[in-house]
C-alpha positions as CSV (number, residue, x, y, z in Angstrom):
1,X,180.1,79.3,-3.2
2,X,181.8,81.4,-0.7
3,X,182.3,81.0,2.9
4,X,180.8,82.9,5.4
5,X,183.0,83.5,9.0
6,X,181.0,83.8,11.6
7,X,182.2,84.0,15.3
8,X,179.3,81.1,16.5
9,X,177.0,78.9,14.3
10,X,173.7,78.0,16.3
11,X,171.6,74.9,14.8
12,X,167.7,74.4,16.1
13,X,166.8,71.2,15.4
14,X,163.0,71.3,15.0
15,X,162.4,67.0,15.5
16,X,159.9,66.4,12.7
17,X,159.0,69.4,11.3
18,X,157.6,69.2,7.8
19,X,158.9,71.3,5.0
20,X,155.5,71.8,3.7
21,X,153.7,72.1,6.5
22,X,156.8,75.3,7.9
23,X,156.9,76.9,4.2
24,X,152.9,77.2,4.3
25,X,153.3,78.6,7.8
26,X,155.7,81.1,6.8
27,X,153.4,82.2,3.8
28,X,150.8,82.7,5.5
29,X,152.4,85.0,8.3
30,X,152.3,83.0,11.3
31,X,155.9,82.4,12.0
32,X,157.0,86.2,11.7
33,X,160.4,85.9,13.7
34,X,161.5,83.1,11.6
35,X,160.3,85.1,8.4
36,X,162.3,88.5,9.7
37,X,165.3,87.2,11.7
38,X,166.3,84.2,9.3
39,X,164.1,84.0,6.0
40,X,164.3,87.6,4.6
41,X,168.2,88.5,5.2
42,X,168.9,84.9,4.1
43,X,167.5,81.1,3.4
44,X,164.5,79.1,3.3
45,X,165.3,75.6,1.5
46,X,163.6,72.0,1.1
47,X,166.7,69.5,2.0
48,X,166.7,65.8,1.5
49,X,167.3,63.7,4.9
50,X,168.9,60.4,5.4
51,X,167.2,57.3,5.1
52,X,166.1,55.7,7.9
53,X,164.1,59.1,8.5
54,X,164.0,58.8,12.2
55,X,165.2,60.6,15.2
56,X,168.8,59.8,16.5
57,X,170.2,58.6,13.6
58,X,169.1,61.4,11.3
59,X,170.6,63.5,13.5
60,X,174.2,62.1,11.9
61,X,174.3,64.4,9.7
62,X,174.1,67.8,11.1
63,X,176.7,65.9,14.2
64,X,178.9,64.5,11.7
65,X,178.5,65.4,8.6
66,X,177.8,61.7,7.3
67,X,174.6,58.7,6.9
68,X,173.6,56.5,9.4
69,X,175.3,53.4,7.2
70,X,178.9,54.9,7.1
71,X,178.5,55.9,10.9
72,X,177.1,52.0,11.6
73,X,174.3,53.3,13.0
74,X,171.5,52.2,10.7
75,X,168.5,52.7,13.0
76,X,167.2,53.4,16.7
77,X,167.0,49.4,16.8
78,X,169.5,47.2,15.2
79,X,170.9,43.9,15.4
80,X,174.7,43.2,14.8
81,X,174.5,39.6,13.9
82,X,177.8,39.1,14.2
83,X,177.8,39.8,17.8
84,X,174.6,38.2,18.6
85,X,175.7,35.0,17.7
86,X,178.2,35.1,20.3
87,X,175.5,34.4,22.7
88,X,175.7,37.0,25.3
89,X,173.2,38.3,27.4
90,X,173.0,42.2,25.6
91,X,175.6,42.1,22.7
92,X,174.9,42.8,19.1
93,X,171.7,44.6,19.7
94,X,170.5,47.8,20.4
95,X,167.3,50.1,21.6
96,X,167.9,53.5,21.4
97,X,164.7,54.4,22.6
98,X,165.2,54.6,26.6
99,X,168.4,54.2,28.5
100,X,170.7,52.7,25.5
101,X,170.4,55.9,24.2
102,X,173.3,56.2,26.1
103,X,175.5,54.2,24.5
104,X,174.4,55.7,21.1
105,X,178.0,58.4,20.7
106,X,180.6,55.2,21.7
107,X,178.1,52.8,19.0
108,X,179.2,55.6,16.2
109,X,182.2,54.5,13.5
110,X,185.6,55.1,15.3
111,X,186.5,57.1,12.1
112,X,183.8,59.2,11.5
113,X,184.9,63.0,13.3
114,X,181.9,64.4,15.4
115,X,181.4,68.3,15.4
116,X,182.5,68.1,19.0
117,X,186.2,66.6,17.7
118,X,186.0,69.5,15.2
119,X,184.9,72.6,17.4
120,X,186.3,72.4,20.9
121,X,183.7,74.7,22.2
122,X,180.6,73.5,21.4
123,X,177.7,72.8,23.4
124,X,174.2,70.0,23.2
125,X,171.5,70.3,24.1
126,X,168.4,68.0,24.8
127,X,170.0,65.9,21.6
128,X,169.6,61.9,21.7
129,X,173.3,61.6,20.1
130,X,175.8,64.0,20.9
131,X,179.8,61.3,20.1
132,X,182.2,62.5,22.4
133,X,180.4,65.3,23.7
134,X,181.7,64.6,27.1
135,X,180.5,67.6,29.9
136,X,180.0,69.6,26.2
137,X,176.7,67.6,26.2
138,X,174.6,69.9,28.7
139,X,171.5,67.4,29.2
140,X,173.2,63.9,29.2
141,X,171.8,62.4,31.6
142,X,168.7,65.6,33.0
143,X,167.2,64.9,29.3
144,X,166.1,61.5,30.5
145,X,163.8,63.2,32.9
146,X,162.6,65.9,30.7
147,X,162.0,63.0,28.5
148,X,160.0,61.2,31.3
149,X,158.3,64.4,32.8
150,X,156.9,65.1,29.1
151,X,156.2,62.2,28.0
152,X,153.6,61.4,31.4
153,X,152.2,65.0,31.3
154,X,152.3,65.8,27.7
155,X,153.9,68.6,28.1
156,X,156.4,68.8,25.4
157,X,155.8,72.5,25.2
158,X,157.8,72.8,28.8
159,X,160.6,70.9,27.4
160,X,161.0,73.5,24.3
161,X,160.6,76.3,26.6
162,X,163.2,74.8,28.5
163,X,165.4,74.1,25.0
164,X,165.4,78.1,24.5
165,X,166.7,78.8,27.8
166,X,169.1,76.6,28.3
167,X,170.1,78.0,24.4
168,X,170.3,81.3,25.8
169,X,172.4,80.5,28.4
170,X,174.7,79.0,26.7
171,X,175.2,81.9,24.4
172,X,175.5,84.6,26.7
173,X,178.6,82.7,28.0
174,X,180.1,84.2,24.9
175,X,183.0,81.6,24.5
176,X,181.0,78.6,22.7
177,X,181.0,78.8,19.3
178,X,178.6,75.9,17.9
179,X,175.5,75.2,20.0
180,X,173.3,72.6,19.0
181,X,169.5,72.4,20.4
182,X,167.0,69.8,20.0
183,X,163.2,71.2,20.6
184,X,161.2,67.7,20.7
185,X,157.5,69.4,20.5
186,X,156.9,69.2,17.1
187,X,157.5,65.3,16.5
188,X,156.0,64.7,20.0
189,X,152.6,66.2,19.2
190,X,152.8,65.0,15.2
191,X,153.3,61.7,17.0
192,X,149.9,62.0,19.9
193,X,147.8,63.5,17.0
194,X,148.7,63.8,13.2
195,X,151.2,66.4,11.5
196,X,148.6,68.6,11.1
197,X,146.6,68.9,14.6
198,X,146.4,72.6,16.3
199,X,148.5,70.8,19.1
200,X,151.4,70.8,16.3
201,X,151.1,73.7,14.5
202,X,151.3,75.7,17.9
203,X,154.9,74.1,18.6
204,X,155.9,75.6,15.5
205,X,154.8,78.5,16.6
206,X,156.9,78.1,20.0
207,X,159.9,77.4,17.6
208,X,159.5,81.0,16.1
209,X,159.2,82.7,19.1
210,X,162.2,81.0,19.9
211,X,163.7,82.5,17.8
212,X,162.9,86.1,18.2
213,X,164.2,85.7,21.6
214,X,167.3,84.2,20.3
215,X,167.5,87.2,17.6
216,X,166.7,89.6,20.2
217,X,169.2,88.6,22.8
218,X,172.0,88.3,20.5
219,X,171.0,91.9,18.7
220,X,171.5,93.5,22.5
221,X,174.7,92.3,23.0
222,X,175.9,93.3,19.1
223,X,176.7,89.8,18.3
224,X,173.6,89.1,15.8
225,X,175.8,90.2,13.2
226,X,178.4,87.7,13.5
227,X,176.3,84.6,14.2
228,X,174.9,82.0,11.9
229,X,171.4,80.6,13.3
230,X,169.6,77.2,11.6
231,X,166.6,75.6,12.1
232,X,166.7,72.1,10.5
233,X,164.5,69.0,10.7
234,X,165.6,65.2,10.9
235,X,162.8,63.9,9.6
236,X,158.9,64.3,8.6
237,X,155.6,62.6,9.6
238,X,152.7,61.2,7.9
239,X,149.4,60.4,9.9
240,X,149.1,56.7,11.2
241,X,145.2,55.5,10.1
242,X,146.6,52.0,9.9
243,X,148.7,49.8,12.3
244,X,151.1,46.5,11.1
245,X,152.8,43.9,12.7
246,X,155.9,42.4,11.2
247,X,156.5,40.4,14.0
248,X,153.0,38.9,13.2
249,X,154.3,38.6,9.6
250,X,157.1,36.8,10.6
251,X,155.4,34.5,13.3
252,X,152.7,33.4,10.4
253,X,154.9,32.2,7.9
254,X,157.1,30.3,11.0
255,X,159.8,32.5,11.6
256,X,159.0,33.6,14.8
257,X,161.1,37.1,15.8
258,X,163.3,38.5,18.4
259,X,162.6,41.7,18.9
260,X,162.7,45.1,21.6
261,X,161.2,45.5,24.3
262,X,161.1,41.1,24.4
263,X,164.8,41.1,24.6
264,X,165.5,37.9,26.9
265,X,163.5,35.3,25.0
266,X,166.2,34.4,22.1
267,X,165.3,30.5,22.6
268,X,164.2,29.3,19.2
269,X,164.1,32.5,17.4
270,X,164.9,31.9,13.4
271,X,164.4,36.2,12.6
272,X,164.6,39.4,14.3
273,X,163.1,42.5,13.6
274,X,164.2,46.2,14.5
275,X,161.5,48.9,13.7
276,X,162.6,52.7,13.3
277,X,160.4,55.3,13.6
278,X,157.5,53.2,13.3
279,X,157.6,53.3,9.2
280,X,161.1,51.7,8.5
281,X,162.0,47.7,9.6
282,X,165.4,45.7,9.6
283,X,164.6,41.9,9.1
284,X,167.3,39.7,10.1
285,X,167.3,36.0,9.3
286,X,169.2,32.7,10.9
287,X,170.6,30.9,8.1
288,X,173.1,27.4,7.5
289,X,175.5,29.7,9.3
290,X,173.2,30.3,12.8
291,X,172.9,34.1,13.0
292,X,176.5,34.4,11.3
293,X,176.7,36.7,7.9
294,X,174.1,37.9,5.3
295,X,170.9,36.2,4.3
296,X,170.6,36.8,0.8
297,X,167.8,37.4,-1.2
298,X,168.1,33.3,-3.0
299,X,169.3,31.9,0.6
300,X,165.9,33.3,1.9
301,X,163.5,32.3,-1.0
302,X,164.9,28.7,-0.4
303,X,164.6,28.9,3.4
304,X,160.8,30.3,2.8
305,X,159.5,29.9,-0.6
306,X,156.9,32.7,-0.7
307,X,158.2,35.2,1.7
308,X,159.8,38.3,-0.1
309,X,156.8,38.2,-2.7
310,X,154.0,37.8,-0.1
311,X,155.7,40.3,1.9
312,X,155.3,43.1,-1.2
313,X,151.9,42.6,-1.4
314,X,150.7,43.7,2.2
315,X,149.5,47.0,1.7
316,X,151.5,48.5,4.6
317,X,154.5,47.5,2.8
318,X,155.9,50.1,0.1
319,X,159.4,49.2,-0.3
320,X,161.4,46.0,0.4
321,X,165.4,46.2,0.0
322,X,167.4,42.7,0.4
323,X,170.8,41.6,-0.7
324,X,171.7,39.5,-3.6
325,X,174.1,37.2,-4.0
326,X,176.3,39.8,-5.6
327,X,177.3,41.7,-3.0
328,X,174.5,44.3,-4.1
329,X,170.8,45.2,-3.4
330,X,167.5,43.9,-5.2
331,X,165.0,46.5,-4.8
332,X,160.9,45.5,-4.5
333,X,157.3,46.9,-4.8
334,X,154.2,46.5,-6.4
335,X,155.2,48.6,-9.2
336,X,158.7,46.8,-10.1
337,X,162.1,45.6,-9.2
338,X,165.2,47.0,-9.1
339,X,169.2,46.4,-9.0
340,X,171.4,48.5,-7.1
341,X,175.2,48.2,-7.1
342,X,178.1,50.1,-6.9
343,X,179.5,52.4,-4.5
344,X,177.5,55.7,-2.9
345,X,179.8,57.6,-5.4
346,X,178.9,55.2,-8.2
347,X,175.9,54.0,-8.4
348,X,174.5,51.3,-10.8
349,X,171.0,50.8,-11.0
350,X,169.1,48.1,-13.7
351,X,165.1,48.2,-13.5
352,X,163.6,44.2,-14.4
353,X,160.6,46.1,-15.8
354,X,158.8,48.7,-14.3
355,X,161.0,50.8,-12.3
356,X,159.9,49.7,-8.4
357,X,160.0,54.0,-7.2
358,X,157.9,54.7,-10.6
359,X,160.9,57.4,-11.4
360,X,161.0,57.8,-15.1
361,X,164.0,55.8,-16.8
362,X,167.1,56.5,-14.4
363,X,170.5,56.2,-16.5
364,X,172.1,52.5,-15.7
365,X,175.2,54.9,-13.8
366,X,175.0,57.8,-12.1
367,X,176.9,59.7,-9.0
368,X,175.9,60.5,-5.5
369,X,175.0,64.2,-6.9
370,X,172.8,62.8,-10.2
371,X,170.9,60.4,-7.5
372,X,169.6,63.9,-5.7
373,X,169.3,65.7,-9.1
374,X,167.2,63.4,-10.7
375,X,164.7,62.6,-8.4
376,X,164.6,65.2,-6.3
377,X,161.3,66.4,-7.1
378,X,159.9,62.3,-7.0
379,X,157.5,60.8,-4.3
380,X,161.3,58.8,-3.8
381,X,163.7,61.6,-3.2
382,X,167.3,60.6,-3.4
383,X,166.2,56.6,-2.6
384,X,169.1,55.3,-5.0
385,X,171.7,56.8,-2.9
386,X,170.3,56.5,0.4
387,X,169.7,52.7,0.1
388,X,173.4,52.6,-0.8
389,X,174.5,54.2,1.9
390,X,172.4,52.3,4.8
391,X,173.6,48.8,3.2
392,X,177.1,50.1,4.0
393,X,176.9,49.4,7.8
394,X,177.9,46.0,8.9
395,X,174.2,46.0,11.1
396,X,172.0,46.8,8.5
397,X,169.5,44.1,8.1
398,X,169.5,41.1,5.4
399,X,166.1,43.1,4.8
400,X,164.7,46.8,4.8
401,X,160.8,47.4,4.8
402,X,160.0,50.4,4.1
403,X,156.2,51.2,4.9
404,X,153.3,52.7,3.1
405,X,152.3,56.5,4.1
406,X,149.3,55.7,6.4
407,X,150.4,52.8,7.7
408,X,153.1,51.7,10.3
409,X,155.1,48.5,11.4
410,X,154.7,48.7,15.1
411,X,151.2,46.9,16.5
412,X,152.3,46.4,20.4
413,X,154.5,48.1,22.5
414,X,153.6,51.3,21.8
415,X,152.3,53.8,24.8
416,X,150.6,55.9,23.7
417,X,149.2,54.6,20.6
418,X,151.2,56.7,17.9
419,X,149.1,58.6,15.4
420,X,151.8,60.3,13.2
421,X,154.5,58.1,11.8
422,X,158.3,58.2,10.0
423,X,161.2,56.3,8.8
424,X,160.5,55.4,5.7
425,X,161.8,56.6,2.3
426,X,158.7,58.2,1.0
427,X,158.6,61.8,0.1
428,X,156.3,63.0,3.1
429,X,159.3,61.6,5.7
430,X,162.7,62.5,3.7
431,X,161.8,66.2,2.8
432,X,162.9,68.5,5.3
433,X,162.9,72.3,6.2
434,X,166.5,74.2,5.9
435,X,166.5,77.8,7.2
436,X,169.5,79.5,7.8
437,X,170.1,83.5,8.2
438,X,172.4,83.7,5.1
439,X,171.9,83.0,1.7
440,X,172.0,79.2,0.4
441,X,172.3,78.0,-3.0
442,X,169.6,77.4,-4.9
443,X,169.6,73.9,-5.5
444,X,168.9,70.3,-4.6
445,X,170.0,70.0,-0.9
446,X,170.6,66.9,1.4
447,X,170.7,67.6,5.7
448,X,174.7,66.4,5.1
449,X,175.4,69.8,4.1
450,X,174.9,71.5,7.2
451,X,177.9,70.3,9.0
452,X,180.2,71.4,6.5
453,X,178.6,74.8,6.1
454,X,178.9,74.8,9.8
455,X,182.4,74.2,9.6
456,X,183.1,76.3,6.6
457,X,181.6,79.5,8.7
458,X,183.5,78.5,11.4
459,X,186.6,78.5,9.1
460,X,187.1,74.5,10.5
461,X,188.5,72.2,7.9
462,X,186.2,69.6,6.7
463,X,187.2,66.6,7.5
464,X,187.3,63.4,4.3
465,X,184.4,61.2,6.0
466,X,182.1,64.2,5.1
467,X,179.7,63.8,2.6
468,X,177.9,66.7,1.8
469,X,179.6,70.1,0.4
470,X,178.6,73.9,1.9
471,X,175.9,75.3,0.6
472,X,176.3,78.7,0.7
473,X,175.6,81.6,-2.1
């Protein structure tokens, strides 16, 4: 694979665009800049995402190069119980939907290296995490009311419109090199009506005209030549028919939950729960310890005989994740059960029957690279390896739910009622579009591998936190 040096690498994040749904789009003719600037001289590609499949923290990987559980950032909502159990008044939580998506860059791993610590002259746009950005983040704090404009009007096609020309701007100063947009249309409508509604597909249509501006405006000026332009996704959507409340769950079999936006009423409260993008949950459970350290899969049968197997039978539940007692993760469904140990580079995996993704047999070890390889093409893309990963941050819950395509976890608290829905580890939400204007390998890609293309193009050393490799031809 050989690096390509380019004098500016622009990334379009398209929040929630399919793979499917932009590949049929393109073979049919209707996105004919993306298909003439970007497709033909170069790349269209299906990449795996990082599990939880949500906004925010699947943008870690094209910001840092690394998954949400080696950044500590396991989900928009999280609990640290750690911190909680001190007692004080917002500590060891978070809601990154609203104004804690403030503190979202200073929550990030102090190791982990952002693009911003790695190319100087960068620039963000209307992105939800942007770690260390500093003044670099153009939209800090005007996003917000973008965000709240939109969100009353529904006019997300404004704030794309918006998205291209701040873009623009930014490159005709002709001194940044990496510029990083967010267009929020495509997840916002997916979310209002389903993946699939006209009032979607025309924001992907608003995406490639985009980027024939883009093209255009760069061609002018001769610098078209020596740019690098992507358009990825975070995540994908499946249409909501169904909604379910894990806080109900909990409350029924008396465990009653703390839980966002109900933040001030901790009195009494034996669980938490911490939904992300409506289709994936972290369960967190008091134990003999108060909120202190792990509830393991046997300390939670014996606190509530029952729970974990009732739990896998609700039909909006697909996939339940909990620790064991030895130090790894037991792995639920209808179908099966699963162990998974090991490290992300090592994994270990042991089926007590059926195998609880319905892969075909797995081999009892395998590496990060075999876990992408071999299921790549499964309903379960990658699962193996991104469980490993989220269980590696220290706020991950004691439990992970992820949800059945159709349904999501999230009854109340949601205006408006959500109709499209993502998080979970099922194949609709993980697979994700890649398009870039040079040539990509091809072969079984995760959204990891953008950041050190980026940097490889750029001719910016990688630095060792990185998981993913370049991907160029």
């Amino acid at each position: 694979m050989s690096s390509v040096h380019a004098k500016r690498v622009v990334v379009l994040l398209a929040d929630g665009a399919r793979a499917d749904v932009m590949g049929e789009r393109l073979q049919s003719g209707k996105l004919p800049n993306i298909a003439q600037w970007m497709v033909e001289p170069g790349s269209f590609r299906e990449a795996v995402t990082v599990f939880p499949s949500t906004t925010g923290p699947a943008y870690l990987p094209f910001l840092t190069g690394a998954s949400p559980g080696p950044c500590n950032l396991p989900g928009i909502r999280w609990l640290d119980k750690d911190r909680f159990a001190e007692g004080k008044r917002l500590a060891g939580h978070r809601s990154y939907v609203g104004f804690e998506s403030l503190l979202m860059g200073s929550d990030l791993a102090p190791h982990i290296q952002s693009i911003f610590d790695c190319v100087p002259e960068s620039a963000a746009i209307f992105s939800s995490l942007a770690p260390r950005a500093g003044r670099r983040n153009r939209t800090q704090f005007t996003k917000i009311w973008y965000w709240y404009y939109a969100h009353l009007t529904d006019r997300w096609n404004y704030v794309d419109e918006v998205a291209l020309q701040k873009t623009l701007r930014e490159l005709r100063k002709g001194t940044t090199r990496f510029v990083f947009t967010v267009f929020p249309g495509v997840d916002e409508y997916s979310h209002l009506a389903h993946p699939h509604h006209a009032s979607t597909f025309r924001q992907y249509d608003v995406l490639d005209q985009a980027v024939g501006e883009i093209a255009s405006d760069l061609t002018r000026r001769g610098e078209w030549a020596t740019t690098d332009l992507w358009i990825v996704s975070d995540h994908g959507l499946s249409q909501t028919h169904e909604h379910f409340c894990l806080n109900r769950f909990l409350e029924c079999h008396d465990l009653p939950p703390f839980f966002y936006p109900d933040i001030f009423r901790r009195k009494g409260k034996l669980a938490a729960t911490m939904v992300s993008g409506n289709a994936m949950g972290h369960l967190y459970f008091r134990n003999g310890h108060g909120w202190r350290g792990w509830t393991t899969r046997t300390a939670l049968e014996h606190l509530k005989p029952g729970f974990l197997a009732d739990l896998v039978q609700q039909p909006a539940v697909d996939i339940v994740a909990v620790r064991n007692d030895h130090g790894g993760i037991d792995i639920l469904s209808r179908r099966g059960e699963a162990r998974l140990d090991g490290t992300p580079g090592t994994l270990r995996y042991a089926c007590a029957g059926s195998d609880p993704f319905g892969y075909e047999k797995l081999p009892p070890s395998f590496s990060r690279d075999d876990s992408l390889r071999l299921t790549f093409q499964s309903q379960y893309p990658d699962a193996p390896y991104q469980l490993a990963q989220l269980f590696l941050s220290s706020r991950t819950g004691d439990v992970v739910v992820s949800a059945t395509p159709g349904f999501d976890l999230r009854l109340g608290y949601e205006y408006p009622e959500h109709r499209g829905s993502h998080g979970s580890l099922d194949r609709s939400h993980m697979m994700t579009p890649l398009v870039c204007n040079r040539k990509l390998v091809d072969s079984p890609c995760r959204t990891v591998d953008v950041f050190p293309s980026v940097l490889a193009s750029l001719g910016v050393p990688v630095p060792n936190h990185v998981e993913g490799r370049p991907i160029f031809a």
